[in-house]
N, C-alpha and C positions, 0 to 999 in steps of 0.2 A: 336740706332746703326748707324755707320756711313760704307760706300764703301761699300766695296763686302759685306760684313756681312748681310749688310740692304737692298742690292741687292737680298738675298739668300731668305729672309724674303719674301719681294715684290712680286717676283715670283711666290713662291710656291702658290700652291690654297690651302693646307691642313694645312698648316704649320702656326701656332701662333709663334708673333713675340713677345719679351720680354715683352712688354706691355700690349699684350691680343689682338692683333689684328690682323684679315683678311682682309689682302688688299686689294687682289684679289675681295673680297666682297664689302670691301669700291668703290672699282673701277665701279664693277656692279651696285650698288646708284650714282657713280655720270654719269654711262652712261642713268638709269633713269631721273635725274635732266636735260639732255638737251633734253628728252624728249614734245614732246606740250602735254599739261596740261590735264587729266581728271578729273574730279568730281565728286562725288557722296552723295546725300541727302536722308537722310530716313525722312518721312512723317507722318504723323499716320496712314495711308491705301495705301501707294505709298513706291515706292523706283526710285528715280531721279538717273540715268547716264547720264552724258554729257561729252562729250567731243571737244577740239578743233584740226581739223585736219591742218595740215601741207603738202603744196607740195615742192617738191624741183624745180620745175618749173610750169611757168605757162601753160605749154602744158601738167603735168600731167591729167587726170580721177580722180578729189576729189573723187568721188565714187567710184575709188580705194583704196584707202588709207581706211583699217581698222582699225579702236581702239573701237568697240563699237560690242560685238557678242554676240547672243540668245545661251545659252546651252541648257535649256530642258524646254521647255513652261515658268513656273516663274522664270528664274533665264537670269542673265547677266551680263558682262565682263567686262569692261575697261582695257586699257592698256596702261601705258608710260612705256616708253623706246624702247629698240631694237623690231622692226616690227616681226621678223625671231621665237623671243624667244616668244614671246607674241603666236605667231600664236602655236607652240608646246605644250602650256600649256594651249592654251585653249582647241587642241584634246583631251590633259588627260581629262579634266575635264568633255568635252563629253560624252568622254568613261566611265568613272567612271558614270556618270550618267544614261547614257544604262547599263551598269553593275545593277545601283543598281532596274533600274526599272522592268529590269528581274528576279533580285531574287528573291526582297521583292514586285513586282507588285502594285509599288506607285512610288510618284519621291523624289529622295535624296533632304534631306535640302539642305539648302544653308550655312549650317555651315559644315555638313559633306562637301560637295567640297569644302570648305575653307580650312578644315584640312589637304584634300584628297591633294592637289595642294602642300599648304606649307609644307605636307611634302616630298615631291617630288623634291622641291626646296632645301629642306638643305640638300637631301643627297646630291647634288651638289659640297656644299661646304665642300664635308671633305671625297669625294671618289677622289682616283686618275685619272688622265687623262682626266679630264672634267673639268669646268669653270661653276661660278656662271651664272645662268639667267641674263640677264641685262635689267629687266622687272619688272614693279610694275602689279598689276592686284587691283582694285578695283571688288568684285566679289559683286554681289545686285542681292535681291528678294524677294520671298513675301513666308513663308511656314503659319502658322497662323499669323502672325505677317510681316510688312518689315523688311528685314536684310537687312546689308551693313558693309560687311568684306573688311580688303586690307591685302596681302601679298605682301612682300618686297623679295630681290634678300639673303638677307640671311634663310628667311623662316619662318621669326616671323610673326604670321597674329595677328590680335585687329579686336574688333567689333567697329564700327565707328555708333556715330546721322549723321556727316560729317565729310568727310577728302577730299582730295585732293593729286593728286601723278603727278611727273614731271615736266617741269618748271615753275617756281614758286610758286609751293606748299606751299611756307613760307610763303607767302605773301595771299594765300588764306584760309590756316587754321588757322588764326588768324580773317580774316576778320569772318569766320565760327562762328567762337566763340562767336563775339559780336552779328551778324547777327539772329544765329539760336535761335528756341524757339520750344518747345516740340509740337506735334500736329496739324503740318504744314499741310494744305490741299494741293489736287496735286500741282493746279496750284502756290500756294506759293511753295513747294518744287523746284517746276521747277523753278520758277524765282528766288529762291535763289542760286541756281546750278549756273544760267546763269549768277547773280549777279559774282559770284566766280570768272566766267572766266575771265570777265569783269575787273576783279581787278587785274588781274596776267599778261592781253594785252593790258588793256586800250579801246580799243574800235575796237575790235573783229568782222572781217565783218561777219554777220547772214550767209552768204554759206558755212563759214570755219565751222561752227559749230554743231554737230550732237546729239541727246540727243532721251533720251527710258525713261519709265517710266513700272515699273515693280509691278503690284497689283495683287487683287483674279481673274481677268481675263487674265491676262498672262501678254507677255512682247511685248510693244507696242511703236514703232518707233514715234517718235513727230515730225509733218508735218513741213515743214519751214515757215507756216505764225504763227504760235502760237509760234516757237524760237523767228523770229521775233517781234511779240508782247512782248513775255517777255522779249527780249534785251533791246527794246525800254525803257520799263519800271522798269527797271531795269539800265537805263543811268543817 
């Protein structure tokens, strides 16, 4: 479609364009893509989150800048893209997680918030007066097994060994592929996360960097000299 026509298309958030396509959605992916990078590795008894944080100056608080949040003892977040959207989607999932711990008096998988989230995310795309998410969520934890889900701005979630969301996730889920092998112990997990980053900035200062590791004893913040050692080794 060319002019107004493809304009009319563009616009709309509900509306499919001759071809099968939500732009609007497209759009929310590529506000993900100028995202900084997070990653996530499942392990055989681990689940690695990392991420690299981004200031817009250097007089920001890095310890401001969140991409990395505990929801309910084993379970945790990552987020590229929009900061604002990221932050709304992780209260659902919260909430839904107090929700389920009061019913059922255990804690929700980590596949039900996966569900729980993405489908929260599509109604988005196809109710009037609202705008896709422009936010990826890598969601990881441990229920008998590690998981490591990612939902996308249109609402499709996969179970992921590794993946990778925001910039340059193309460049790090390939490196995943050759990289990974089934059975990874923590600390291998961790430094292949850290490898990831590594691959997508080149050489990533260890401050910019924040990474959790998520097993049978909950979800556990990774100090900066053990990033550091894994960067290292991982150079």
């Amino acid at each position: 479609m060319q002019g107004p026509d493809h304009q009319a298309y563009d616009r709309g958030t509900t509306i499919f364009s001759p071809d099968g396509r939500l732009y609007q959605v497209e759009y929310a992916r590529e506000a993900v893509k100028q995202g900084a990078p997070v990653v996530g590795v499942r392990g055989a008894d681990t689940t690695v989150l990392a991420a690299q944080v981004s200031a817009r100056s250097t007089l920001v608080e890095r310890s401001s800048v969140e991409k990395l949040f505990p929801v309910d003892g084993r379970t945790g977040i990552a987020s590229a893209g929009h900061a604002a959207d990221a932050r709304q989607l992780v209260d659902l999932v919260r909430r839904r997680a107090q929700a389920e711990r009061l019913r059922f008096d255990e804690a929700a998988t980590v596949e039900t918030l996966a569900r729980a989230v993405a489908d929260h995310i599509q109604e988005y795309t196809q109710a009037g007066g609202t705008r896709p998410y422009g936010t990826a969520l890598l969601i990881g934890g441990y229920d008998e097994a590690p998981r490591l889900f990612e939902t996308d701005p249109s609402g499709a979630t996969h179970e992921w060994r590794a993946t990778a969301a925001g910039r340059g996730a193309r460049d790090i889920i390939p490196f995943f592929e050759e990289r990974y092998s089934v059975g990874l112990d923590p600390d291998e997990a961790l430094a292949l996360a850290l490898a990831g980053l590594v691959e997508s900035d080149g050489d990533p200062d260890s401050e910019s960097i924040r990474a959790v590791t998520i097993d049978s004893r909950g979800y556990d913040p990774v100090d900066e000299d053990r990033i550091t050692d894994a960067l290292n080794a991982a150079s």
